[in-house]
KEZA-960445 format. One record per residue (C-alpha): residue in three letters; residue number from 1; y, x, z. Coordinates in steps of 0.25 Angstrom, whole numbers, plus 5000, padded with zeros to 4 digits. Last residue first. Layout:
REM residues N
NODE  aa   i   py   px   pz
NODE Ala NUM    Y    X    Z
...
***
This chain:
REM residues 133
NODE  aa   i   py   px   pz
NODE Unk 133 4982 5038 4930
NODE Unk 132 4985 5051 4927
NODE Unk 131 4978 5057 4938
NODE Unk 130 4965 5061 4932
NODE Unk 129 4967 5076 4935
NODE Unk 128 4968 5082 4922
NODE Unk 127 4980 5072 4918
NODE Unk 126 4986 5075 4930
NODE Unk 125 4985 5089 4928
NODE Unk 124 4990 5088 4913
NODE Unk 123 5001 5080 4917
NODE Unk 122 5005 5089 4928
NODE Unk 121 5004 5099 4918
NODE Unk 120 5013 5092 4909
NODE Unk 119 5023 5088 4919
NODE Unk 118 5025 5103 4925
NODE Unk 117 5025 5112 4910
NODE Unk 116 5037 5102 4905
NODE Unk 115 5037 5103 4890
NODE Unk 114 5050 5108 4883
NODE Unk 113 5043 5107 4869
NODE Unk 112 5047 5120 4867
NODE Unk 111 5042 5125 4880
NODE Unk 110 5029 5119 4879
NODE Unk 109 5028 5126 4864
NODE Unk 108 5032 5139 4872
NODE Unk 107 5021 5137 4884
NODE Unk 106 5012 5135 4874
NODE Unk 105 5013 5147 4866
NODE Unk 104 5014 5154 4881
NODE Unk 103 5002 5150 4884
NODE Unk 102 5000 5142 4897
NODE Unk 101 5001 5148 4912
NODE Unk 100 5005 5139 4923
NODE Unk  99 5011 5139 4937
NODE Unk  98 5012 5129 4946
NODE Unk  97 5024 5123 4955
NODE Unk  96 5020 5112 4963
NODE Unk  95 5028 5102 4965
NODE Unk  94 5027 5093 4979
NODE Unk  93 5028 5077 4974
NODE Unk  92 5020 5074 4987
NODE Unk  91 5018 5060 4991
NODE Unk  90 5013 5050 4980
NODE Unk  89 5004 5061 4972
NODE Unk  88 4999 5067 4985
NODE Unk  87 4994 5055 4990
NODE Unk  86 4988 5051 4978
NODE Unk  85 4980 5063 4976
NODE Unk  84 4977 5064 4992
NODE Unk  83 4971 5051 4990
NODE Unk  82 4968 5043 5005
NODE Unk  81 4959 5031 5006
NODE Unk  80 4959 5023 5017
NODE Unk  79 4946 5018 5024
NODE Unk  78 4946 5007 5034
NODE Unk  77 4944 5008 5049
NODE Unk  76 4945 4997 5058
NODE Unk  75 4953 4996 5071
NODE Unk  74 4956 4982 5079
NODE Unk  73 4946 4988 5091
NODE Unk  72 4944 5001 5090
NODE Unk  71 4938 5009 5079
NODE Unk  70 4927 5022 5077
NODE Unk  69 4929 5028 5065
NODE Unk  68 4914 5034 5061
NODE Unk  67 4913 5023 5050
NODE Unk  66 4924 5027 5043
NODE Unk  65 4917 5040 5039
NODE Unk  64 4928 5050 5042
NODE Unk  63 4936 5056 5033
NODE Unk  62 4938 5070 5030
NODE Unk  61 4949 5077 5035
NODE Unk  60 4957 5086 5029
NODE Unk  59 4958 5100 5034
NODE Unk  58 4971 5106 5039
NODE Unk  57 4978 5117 5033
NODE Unk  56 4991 5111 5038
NODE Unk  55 4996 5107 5024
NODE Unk  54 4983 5099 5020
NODE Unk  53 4983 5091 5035
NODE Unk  52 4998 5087 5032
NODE Unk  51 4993 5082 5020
NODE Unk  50 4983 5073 5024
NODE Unk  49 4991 5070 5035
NODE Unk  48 5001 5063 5025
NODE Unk  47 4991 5059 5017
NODE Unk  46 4983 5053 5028
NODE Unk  45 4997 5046 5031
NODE Unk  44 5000 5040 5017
NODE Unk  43 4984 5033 5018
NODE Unk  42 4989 5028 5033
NODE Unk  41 5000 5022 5026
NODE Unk  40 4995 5014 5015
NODE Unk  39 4983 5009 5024
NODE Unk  38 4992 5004 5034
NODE Unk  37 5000 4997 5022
NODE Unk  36 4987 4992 5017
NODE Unk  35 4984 4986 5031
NODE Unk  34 4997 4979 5036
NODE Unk  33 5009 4985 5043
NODE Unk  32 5004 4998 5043
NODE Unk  31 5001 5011 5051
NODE Unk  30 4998 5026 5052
NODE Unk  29 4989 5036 5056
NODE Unk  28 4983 5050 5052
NODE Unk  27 4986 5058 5063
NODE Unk  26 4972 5066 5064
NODE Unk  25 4966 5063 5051
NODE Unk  24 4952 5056 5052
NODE Unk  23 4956 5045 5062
NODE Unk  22 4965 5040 5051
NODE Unk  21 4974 5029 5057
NODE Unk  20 4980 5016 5055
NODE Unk  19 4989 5005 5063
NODE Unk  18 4989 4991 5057
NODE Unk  17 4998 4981 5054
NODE Unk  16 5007 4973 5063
NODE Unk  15 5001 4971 5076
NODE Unk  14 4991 4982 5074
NODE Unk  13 4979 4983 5067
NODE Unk  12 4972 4997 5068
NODE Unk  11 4966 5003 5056
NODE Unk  10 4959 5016 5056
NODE Unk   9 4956 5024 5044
NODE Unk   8 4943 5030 5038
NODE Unk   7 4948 5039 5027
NODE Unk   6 4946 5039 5012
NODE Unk   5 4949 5051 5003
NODE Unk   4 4953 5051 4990
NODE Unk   3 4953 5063 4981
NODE Unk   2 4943 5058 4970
NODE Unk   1 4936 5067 4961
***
């Protein structure tokens, strides 16, 4: 199941490099000295909004069809991917404190062995998750 989202996003040219926003998230702009630098930083600032939409209760959008973005003169729209998945693993390295139950036989042969509980379940997690790649 993918996680990815694509949005329509404007792209202005400037004098040097292009201006870019997100008409789908309110806020959502950014800019760069060429295009994939423009596209690098507006795909960090749909995170950033992303998340400040996700801590205030506030729905995410849904994107638009590019083709009902309406553009000026020097504009275009280009779709940009977004991975929440990949933006949370580059830019959040928040622990979360779990708690687990195992059998206490195996809990004591874990213990023996001074196994660490945290990095073999995240292991295991990302294992079951298809993200050891």
């Amino acid at each position: 199941m993918s996680t990815k989202i694509f949005y329509p996003t404007v792209f202005q040219k400037e004098d040097i490099g292009y201006s870019v926003w997100v008409p789908d998230i309110q806020g959502c702009v950014s800019q760069g000295d060429n295009f994939e630098e423009a596209v690098e930083y507006i795909t960090e600032a749909i995170g950033l909004c992303l998340e400040t939409y996700a801590n205030h209760d506030i729905n995410i959008p849904k994107p638009s069809s590019p083709e009902s973005i309406k553009v000026e003169e020097g504009q275009f729209v280009s779709m940009v991917e977004f991975d929440p998945v990949e933006y949370e693993k580059t830019y959040s390295s928040k622990a979360v404190k779990k708690t687990l139950t195992i059998p206490s036989w195996l809990n004591t042969m874990s213990m023996r062995e001074n196994l660490n509980f945290s990095s073999i379940l995240q292991e295991a997690l990302m294992e079951k998750l298809g993200l050891n790649s």
